[in-house]
VOMAR-659346 format. One record per residue (C-alpha): residue number from 1; x, y, z. Coordinates in steps of 0.25 Angstrom, whole numbers, plus 5000, padded with zeros to 4 digits. Each point is the difference from the previous one (the first is absolute). Example, Ala and Ser with C-alpha at 12.3 -4.5 7.8 and 13.67 -1.06 7.14 Angstrom:
- num, px, py, pz
- 1, 5049, 4982, 5031
- 2, 5006, 5014, 4998
//
This chain:
- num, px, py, pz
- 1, 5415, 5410, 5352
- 2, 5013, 4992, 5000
- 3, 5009, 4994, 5009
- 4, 5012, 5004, 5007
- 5, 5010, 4989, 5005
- 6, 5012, 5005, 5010
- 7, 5007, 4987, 5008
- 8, 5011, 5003, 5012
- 9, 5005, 4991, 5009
- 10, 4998, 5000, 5015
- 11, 5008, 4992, 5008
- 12, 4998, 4985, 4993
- 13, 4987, 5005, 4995
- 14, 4998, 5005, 4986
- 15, 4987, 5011, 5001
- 16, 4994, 5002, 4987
- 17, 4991, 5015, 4999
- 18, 4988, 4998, 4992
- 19, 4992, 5012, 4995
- 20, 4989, 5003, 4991
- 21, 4991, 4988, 4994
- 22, 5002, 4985, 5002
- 23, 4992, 4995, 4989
- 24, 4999, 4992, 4986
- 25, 5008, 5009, 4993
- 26, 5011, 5003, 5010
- 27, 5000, 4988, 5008
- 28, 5010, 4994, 4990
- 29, 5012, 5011, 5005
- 30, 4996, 4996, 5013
- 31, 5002, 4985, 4999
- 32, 5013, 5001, 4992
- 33, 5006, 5010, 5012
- 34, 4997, 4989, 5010
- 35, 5008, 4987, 4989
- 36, 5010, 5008, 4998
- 37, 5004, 5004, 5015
- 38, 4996, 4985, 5002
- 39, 5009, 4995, 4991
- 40, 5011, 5009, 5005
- 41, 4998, 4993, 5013
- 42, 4990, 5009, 5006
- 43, 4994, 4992, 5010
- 44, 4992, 5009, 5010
- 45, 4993, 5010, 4993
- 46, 4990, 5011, 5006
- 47, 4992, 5006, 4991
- 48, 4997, 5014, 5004
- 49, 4985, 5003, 4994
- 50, 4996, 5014, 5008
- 51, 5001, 5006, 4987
- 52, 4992, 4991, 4993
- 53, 4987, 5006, 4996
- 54, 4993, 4988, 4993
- 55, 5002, 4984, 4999
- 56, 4992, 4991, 4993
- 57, 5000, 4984, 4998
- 58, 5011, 5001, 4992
- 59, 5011, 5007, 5011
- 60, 4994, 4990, 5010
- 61, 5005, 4990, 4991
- 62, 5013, 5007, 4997
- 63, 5002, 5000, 5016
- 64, 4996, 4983, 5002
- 65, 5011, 4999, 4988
- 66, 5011, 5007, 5008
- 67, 4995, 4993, 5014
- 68, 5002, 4986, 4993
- 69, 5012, 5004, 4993
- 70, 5008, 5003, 5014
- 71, 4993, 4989, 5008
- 72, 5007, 4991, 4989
- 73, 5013, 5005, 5007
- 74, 4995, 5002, 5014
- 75, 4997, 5014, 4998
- 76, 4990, 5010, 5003
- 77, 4991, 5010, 4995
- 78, 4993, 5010, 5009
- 79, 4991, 5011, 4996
- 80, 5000, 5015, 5006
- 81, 4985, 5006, 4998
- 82, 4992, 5010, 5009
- 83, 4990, 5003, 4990
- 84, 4987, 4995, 5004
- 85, 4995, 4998, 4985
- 86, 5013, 4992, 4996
- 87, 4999, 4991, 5014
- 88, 4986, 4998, 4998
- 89, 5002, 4992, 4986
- 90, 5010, 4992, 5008
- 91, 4990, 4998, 5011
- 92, 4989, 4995, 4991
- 93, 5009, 4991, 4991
- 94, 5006, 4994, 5012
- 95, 5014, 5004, 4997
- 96, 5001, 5006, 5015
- 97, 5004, 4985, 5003
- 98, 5010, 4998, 4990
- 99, 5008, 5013, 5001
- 100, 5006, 5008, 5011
- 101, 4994, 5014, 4999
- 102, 5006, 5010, 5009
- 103, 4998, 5014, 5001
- 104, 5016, 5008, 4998
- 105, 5010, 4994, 4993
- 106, 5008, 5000, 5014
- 107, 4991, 4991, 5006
- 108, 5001, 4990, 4987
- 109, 5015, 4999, 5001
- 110, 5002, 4999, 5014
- 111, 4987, 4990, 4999
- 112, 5003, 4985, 5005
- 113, 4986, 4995, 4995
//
């Protein structure tokens, strides 16, 4: 399966919707999505994962990358997810403590977290 990439902004927030696989072979097209909305000054993103069917290791890492790349300009990255598969891998690799998971987009954009 492959991945579909949309990005709208929302107030100051940019939301980026995922579908499909976040994995080692589609990982990539995510991470150059988030560079280049952060290079365009892009600096509070919400990445919208309900279409999402799959995420491996390497989308984790994809989503850390962004999360450092807008705390380097005082930034933010939050997560929408209400999949109980996706929110569990969050769950065991600890990542509920780094990002901001929220259950609609509205709640993340109007989020103060």
């Amino acid at each position: 399966m492959d991945l579909s990439l949309s990005t709208e902004t929302v107030g100051d927030r940019t939301v980026v919707r995922v579908g499909g696989e976040i994995d080692v072979y589609t990982a990539p097209k995510l991470r150059e999505q988030l560079v280049e909305l952060v290079n365009d000054g892009s600096y509070h993103l919400v990445v919208d994962m309900e279409g999402v069917d799959f995420l491996d290791s390497t989308g984790l890492g994809v989503l850390v990358g962004g999360l450092k790349r807008v705390r380097a300009h005082e930034g933010s990255l939050r997560l929408v997810c209400n999949q109980e598969r996706i929110l569990k891998i969050f769950r065991i690799t600890g990542l509920t403590k780094v990002f901001p998971i929220h259950t609609s987009v509205d709640d993340a954009v109007s989020a103060t977290d």
